[in-house]
Each structure stands twice: as C-alpha cells, then as structure tokens.
LUMVEXDO-116168 format. One record per residue (C-alpha): residue number from 1; x, y, z. Coordinates in nm, 4 decimals, padded with zeros to 6 digits. Each point is the difference from the previous one (the first is absolute). Layout:
N
SITE tordo       xx       yy       zz
SITE   NUM        X        Y        Z
...
***
This chain:
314
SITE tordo       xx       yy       zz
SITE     1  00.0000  00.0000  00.0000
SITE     2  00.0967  00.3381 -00.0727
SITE     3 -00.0239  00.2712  00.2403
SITE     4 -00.0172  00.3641 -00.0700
SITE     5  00.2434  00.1995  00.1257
SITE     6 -00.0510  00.3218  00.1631
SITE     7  00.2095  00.3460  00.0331
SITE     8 -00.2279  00.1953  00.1657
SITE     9 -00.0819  00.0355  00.3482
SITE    10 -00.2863  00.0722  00.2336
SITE    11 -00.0515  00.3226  00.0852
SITE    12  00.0819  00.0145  00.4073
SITE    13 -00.2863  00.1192  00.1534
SITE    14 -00.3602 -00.0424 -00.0298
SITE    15 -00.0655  00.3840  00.1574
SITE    16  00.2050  00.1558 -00.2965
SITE    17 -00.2559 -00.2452 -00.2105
SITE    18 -00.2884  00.1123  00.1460
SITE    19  00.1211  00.4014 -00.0330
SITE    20  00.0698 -00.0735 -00.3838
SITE    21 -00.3558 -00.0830 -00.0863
SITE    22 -00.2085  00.1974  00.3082
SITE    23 -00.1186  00.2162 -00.2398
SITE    24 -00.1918 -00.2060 -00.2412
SITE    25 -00.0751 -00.3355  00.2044
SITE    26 -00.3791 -00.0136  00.1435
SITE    27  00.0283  00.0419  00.4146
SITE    28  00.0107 -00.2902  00.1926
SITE    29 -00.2836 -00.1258  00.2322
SITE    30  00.0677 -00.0721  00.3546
SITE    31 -00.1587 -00.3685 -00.0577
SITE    32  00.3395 -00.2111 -00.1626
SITE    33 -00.0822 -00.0989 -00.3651
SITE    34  00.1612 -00.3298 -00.1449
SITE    35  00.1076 -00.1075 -00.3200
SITE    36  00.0348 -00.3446 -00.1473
SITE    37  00.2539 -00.0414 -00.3133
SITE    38 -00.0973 -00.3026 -00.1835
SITE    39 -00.3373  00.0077  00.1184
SITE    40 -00.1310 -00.1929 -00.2787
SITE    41  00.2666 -00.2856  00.0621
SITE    42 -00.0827 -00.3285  00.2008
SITE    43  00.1273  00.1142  00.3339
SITE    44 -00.0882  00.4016 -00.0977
SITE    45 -00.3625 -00.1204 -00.0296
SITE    46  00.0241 -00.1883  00.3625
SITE    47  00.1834  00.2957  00.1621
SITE    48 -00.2782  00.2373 -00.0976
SITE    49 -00.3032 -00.2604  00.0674
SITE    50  00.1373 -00.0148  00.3917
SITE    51  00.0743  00.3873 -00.0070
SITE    52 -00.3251  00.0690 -00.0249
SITE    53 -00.1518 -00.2214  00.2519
SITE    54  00.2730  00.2584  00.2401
SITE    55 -00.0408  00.3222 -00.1523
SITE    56 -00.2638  00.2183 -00.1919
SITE    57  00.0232 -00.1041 -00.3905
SITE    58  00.0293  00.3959 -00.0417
SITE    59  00.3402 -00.0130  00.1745
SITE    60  00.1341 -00.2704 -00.2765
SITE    61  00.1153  00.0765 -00.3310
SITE    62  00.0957 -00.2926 -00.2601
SITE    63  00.3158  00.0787 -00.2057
SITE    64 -00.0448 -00.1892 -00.3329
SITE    65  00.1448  00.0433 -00.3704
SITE    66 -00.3551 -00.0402 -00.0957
SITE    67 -00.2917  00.1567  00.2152
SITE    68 -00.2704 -00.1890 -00.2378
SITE    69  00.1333 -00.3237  00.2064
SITE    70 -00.0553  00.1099  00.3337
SITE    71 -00.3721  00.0395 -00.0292
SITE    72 -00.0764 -00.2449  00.2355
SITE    73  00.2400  00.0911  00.2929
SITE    74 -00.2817  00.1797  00.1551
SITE    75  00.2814  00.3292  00.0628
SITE    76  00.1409  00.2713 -00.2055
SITE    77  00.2009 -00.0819 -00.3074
SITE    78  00.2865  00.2202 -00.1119
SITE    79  00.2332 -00.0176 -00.3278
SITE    80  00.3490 -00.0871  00.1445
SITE    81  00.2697 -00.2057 -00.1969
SITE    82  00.3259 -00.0786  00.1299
SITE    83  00.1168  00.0555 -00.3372
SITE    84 -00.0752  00.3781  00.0314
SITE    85  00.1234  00.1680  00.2681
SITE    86 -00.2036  00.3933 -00.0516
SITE    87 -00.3177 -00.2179 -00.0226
SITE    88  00.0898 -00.1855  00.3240
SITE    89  00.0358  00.4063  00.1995
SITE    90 -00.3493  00.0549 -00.1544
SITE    91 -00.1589 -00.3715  00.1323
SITE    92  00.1747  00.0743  00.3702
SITE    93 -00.1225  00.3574  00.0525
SITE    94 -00.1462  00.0190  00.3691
SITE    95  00.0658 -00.3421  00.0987
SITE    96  00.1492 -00.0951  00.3181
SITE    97  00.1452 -00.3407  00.0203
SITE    98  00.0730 -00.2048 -00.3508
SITE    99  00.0541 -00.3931 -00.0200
SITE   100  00.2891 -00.0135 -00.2425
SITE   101 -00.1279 -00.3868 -00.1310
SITE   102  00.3376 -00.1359 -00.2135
SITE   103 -00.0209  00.0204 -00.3675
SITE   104 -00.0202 -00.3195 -00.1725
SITE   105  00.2036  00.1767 -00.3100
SITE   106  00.3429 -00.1614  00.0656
SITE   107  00.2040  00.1593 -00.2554
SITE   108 -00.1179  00.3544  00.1483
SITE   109 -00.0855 -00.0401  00.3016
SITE   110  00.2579  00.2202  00.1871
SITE   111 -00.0823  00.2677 -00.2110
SITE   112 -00.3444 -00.0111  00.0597
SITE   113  00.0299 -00.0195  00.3644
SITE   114  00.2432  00.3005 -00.0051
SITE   115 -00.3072  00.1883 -00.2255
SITE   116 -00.2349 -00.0980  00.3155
SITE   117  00.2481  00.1328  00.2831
SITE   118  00.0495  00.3262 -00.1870
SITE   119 -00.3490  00.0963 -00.0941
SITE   120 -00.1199 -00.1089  00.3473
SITE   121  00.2397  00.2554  00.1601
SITE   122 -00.0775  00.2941 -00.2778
SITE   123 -00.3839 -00.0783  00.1008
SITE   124  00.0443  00.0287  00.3632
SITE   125 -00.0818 -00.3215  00.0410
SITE   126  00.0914 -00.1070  00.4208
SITE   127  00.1068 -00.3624 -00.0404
SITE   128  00.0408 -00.2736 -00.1767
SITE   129 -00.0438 -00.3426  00.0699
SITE   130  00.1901 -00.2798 -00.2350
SITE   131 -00.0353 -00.3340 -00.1021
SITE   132  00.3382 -00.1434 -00.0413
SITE   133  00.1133 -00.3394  00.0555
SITE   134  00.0562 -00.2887  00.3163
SITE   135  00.3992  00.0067  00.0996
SITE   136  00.0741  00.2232 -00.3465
SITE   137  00.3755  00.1043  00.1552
SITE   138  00.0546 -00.4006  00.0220
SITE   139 -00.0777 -00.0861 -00.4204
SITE   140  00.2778  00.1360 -00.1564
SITE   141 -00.2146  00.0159 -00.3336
SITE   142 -00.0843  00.2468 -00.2577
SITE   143 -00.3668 -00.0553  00.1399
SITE   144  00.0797  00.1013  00.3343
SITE   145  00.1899  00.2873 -00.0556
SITE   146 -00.2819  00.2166 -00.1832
SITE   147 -00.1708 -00.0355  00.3895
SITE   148  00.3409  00.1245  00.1253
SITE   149  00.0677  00.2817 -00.1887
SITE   150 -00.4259  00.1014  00.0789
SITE   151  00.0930 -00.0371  00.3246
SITE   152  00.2921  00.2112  00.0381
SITE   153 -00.1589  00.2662 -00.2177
SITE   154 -00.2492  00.0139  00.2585
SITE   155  00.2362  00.0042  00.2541
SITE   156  00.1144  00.3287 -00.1021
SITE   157 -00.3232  00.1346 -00.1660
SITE   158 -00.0873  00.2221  00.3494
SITE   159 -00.3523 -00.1821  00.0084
SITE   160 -00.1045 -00.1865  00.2403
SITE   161  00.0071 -00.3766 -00.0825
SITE   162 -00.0874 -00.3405  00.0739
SITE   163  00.1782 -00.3440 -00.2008
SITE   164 -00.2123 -00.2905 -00.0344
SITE   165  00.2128 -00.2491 -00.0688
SITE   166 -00.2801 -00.2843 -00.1511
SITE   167  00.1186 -00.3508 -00.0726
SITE   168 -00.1353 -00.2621 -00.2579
SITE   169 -00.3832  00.0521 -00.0520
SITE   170 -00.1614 -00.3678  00.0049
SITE   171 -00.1598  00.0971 -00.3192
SITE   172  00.3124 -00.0236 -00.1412
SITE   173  00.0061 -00.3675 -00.0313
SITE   174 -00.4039 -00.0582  00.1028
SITE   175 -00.0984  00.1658 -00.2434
SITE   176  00.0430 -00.2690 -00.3136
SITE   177 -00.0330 -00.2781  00.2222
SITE   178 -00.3126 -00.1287 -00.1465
SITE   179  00.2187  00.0054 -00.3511
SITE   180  00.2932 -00.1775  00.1475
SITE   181 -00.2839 -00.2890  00.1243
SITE   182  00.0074 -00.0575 -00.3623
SITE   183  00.4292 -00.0165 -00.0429
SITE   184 -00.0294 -00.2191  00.3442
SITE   185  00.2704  00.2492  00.1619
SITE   186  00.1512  00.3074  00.0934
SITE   187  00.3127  00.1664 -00.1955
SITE   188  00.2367  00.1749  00.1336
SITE   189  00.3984  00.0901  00.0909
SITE   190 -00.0400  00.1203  00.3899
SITE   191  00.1122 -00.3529  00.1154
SITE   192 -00.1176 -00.1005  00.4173
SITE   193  00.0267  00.3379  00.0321
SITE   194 -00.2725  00.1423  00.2559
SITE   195 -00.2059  00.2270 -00.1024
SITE   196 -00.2220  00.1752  00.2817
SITE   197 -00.2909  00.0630 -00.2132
SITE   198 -00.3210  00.2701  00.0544
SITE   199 -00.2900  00.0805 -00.2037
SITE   200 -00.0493  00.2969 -00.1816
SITE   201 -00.2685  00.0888  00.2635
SITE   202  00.2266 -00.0329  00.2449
SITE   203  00.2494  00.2740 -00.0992
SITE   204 -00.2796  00.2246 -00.1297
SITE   205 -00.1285  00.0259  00.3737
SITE   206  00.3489  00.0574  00.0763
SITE   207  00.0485  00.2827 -00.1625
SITE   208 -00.3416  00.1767  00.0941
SITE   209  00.0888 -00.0574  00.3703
SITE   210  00.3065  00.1932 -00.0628
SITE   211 -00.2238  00.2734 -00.1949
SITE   212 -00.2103  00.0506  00.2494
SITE   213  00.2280 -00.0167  00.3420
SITE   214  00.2443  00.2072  00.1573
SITE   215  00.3393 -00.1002  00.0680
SITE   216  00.1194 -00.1410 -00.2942
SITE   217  00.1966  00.2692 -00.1366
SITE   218  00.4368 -00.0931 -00.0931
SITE   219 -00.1097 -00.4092  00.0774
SITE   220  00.0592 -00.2431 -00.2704
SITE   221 -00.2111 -00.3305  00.1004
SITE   222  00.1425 -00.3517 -00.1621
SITE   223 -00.3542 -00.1397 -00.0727
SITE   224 -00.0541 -00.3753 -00.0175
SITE   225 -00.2351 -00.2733  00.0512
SITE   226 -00.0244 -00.1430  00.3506
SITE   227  00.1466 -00.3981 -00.1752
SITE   228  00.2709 -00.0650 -00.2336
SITE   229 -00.1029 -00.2351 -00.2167
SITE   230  00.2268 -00.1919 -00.2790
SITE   231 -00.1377  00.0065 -00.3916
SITE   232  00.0189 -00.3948  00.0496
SITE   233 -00.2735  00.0433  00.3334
SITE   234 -00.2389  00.2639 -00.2817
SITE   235  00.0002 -00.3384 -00.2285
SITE   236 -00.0696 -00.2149  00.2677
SITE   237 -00.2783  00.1884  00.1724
SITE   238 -00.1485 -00.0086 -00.3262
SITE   239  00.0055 -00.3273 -00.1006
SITE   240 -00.1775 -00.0401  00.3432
SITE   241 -00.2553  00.1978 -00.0519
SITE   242 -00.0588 -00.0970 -00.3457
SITE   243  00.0308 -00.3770  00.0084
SITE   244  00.2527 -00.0204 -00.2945
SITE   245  00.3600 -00.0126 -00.0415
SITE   246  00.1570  00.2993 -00.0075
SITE   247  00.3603  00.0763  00.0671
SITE   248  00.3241  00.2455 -00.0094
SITE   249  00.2612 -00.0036 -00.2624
SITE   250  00.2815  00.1956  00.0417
SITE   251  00.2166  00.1439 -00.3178
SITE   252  00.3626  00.1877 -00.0417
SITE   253 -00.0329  00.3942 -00.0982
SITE   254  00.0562 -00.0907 -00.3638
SITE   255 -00.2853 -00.2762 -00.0108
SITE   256 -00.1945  00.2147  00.1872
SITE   257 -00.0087  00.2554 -00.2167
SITE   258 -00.0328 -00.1897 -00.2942
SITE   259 -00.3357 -00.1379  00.1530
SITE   260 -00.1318  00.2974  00.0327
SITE   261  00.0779  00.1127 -00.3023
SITE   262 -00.1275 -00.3213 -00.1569
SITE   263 -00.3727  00.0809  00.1620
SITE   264 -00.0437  00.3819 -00.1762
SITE   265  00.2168  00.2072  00.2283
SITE   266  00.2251  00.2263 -00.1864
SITE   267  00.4097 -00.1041  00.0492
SITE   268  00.1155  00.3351  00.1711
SITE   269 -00.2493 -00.0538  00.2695
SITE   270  00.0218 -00.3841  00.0202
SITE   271  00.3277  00.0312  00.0674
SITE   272 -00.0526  00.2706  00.2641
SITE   273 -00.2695 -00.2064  00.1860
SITE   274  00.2319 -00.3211 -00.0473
SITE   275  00.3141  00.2348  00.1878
SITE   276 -00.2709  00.0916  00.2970
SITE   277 -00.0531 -00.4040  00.0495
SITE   278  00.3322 -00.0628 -00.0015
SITE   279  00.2277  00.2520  00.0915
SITE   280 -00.2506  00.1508  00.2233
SITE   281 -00.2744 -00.2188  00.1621
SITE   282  00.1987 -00.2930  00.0206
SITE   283  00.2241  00.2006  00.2315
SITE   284 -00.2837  00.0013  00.2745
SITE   285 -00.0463  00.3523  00.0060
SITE   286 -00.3793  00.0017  00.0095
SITE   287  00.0183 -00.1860  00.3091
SITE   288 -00.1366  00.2200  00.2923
SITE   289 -00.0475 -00.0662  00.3536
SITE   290 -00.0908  00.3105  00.2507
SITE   291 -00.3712 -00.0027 -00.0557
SITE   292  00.0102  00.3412 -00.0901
SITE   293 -00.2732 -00.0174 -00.2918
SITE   294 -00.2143 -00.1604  00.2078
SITE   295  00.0387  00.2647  00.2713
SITE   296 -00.1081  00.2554 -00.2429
SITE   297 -00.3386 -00.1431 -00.1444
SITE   298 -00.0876 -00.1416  00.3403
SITE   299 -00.0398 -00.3715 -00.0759
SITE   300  00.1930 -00.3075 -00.1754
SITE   301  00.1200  00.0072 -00.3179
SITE   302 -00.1410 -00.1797 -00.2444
SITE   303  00.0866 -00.3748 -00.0104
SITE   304  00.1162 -00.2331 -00.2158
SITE   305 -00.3655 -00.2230  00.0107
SITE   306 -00.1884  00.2998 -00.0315
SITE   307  00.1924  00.1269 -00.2757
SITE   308  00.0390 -00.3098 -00.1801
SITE   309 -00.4286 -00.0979  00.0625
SITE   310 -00.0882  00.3928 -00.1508
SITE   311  00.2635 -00.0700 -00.3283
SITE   312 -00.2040 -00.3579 -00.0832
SITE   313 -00.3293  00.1395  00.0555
SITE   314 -00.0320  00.3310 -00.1907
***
C-alpha cells in the first residue's frame, strides 16, 4: 500500500482557528452538537442509531459524500467528503464534538484524515474523537501507520481528543459465513493467532459513551472484545451450530493473496489484506485483555455464539 505523504502541518492552536473564521461561522449553541463522518457506513449508521436514543436528533448532523443516502438516518445530513477539505469547514460549522470514523480509502487515507483535522480546527470545531486501530504502535505495517500518523496529527492539532483504538469487527469474518458453509471452511493467513473479537454494535456504543461523557479528553482506549478467540475456534463454533463440517485453512502471504484475488478482489488490495493476515494478525496484536470496551458500553461484548448464531440466521 501506498501512503501519501504529507509536508504540511497542523496549525497549533484551535483558538487561532476559531479567530480565523469568527466572522463568518454561525454562533454556537450552548447545547454540544455532534457530527458523524461516515454516517452512511455500517458502523456510521450504528453510531448515529444509538446517538439518538442519548441525545436530541437536532443535536446530530450526518457527514456523507452524498446527502440523498442519508434519508433515513432520522438527523441532519450535510455534504462533507474527505476528499475536499473547504467542503469539510462548510459541513463542521457550529459543531461541537466530531467522530473522525477511519476512511476505508487506503491509498489516501492520510491525506484525507489530515483534510478532516484541518477543516475541523478552521470550523471551530471542540474535539474530535477517532477511530483508529487495537495495539496500532505494535503492527509495524503500512496499515497501521495511516492510524499513527492521525493520531499524532491530533496530538498536536490543539483540540481536544479522544483515540478509539477498535480491534477486528466480528463482521469481518461473520459476515460471509453462510457463503463459506458452501466452500466447507474459512480462508485465511492470521495463523492461531487470537483475535479478541466485538461486534460492530459493540464499538458503535463505544464511541457514543465517549460523545456524550465527560472525562475522556487526551485518553486513547485499546478497545477489544472481552474473549480471544482463534480463526480455527470461528470455524468450529460454526460447524456446531450448523451441523456441517466446516473448518480453518491457513495459507502463506503469497497464496493468500492469490486467493483473494482468485474470488474478484482486485491484486493491489488482495495483497494488502493478505499482508494484514500475515504480517499483522498473525502477530496477535488484536488480542486484548483489560475489559476496557466493555467498561464503556456497560455490558459484555459480543460473543463468539452470539455472533456466529446472528451470521447463519440473517
């Protein structure tokens, strides 16, 4: 993967920000406002669903590329791209507190979170809160540095800040389980690794909590499931539940990739999701212990039965 790389830096303090665009941004209220990048992604949609069962839907705003597909969010949709950083000032006038939810543009991605930081700042915006990734200083992959460099940016930003650092999503291997049944196993590179495994539910909740409560500001939570789990214990739970054989097979980074190319994926990113198996995942760095996910949302993680059972019965 290719990152972009960047020359520029961010500008030092959000009160010079704020004094640069006084004159034309709308006042704030008193009540905090919140904005949701990626709204109209799987986990965007979930973070705004539980927002608004805390807040007033008037105090959310939906930051899409495309308005016409948040119609059914139930909250305010405003034109934001990452791409386009003026457009971003515009979609983060008079907000409060933005969740900064990773772009899923590899190639770009730094840039794009860099666009974020700066037009957050320049729009007064008070904080942000980021999705970056479990362990990310322990990968030592292009994929976890584009979370590091976000990171430091915000850092150094002068906004307030909180880092959720989410592992592996179960629906990133539930989620074509009923497809594998077919194959009779799972694919992949990561080994026995352990991977402690949450739902996208899960972390949604997470990140509202830190929305919507104080003392949260400079923390940077490693966010995991409450079990680690092995890809070998995913095949066997379901072949339990489904009463067929069903099994792991583990491949090298170059057969790896080659599968995935072999089922429709493009070769650039095949061989970027083959590197994550096995350079990263296999190292056990989305194994996570404290509980600290589960702290935030109040409750257990989600676990492997349930996870596995609501996969095989959609």
């Amino acid at each position: 993967m290719t990152n972009t790389t960047l020359t520029t830096s961010i500008p030092p303090s959000r009160e010079e920000a704020i004094e640069l665009t006084r004159n034309f941004l709308p006042t704030m209220s008193t009540t905090p406002t919140f904005g949701i990048t990626g709204a109209t992604g799987q986990l965007g949609r979930k973070v705004i669903a539980s927002l608004s069962g805390r807040v007033a839907q008037q105090q959310i705003a939906a930051i899409v590329r495309d308005p016409a597909k948040a119609t059914d969010l139930g909250v305010a949709a405003r034109q934001g791209d990452y791409a386009d950083r003026q457009g971003l000032e515009k979609a983060f006038a008079g907000l409060d507190s933005l969740l900064l939810i990773s772009s899923s543009s590899l190639g770009t991605r730094q840039a794009e979170h860099e666009n974020v930081i700066r037009a957050a700042q320049r729009a007064g915006v008070r904080r942000i809160v980021y999705t970056s990734l479990l362990h990310a200083d322990r990968w030592g992959i292009a994929f976890a540095e584009d979370h590091l460099a976000t990171e430091r940016w915000l850092q150094s930003s002068g906004l307030d800040f909180t880092i959720l650092r989410n592992g592996w999503y179960w629906e990133n291997h539930t989620a074509g389980l009923a497809q594998a049944l077919e194959h009779g196993g799972l694919v992949g590179g990561a080994g026995e690794a352990r991977i402690s495994w949450a739902s996208r539910q899960d972390y949604a909740n997470a990140a509202v909590a830190v929305l919507t409560q104080p003392d949260h500001a400079g923390k940077t939570y490693e966010l995991a499931g409450d079990t680690a789990h092995s890809l070998q214990e995913l095949a066997a739970e379901t072949a339990r539940q489904s009463g067929r054989e069903f099994g792991y097979r583990n491949l090298q980074e170059a057969e790896h990739a080659a599968f995935l190319a072999s089922v429709g994926l493009p070769p650039p990113l095949a061989a970027v999701l083959a590197e994550i198996d096995c350079r990263g995942i296999a190292k056990g760095v989305l194994a996570g212990q404290d509980r600290t996910l589960s702290a935030l949302i109040g409750r257990p993680t989600t676990s492997l039965p349930t996870a596995v059972a609501a996969a095989l019965n959609q």
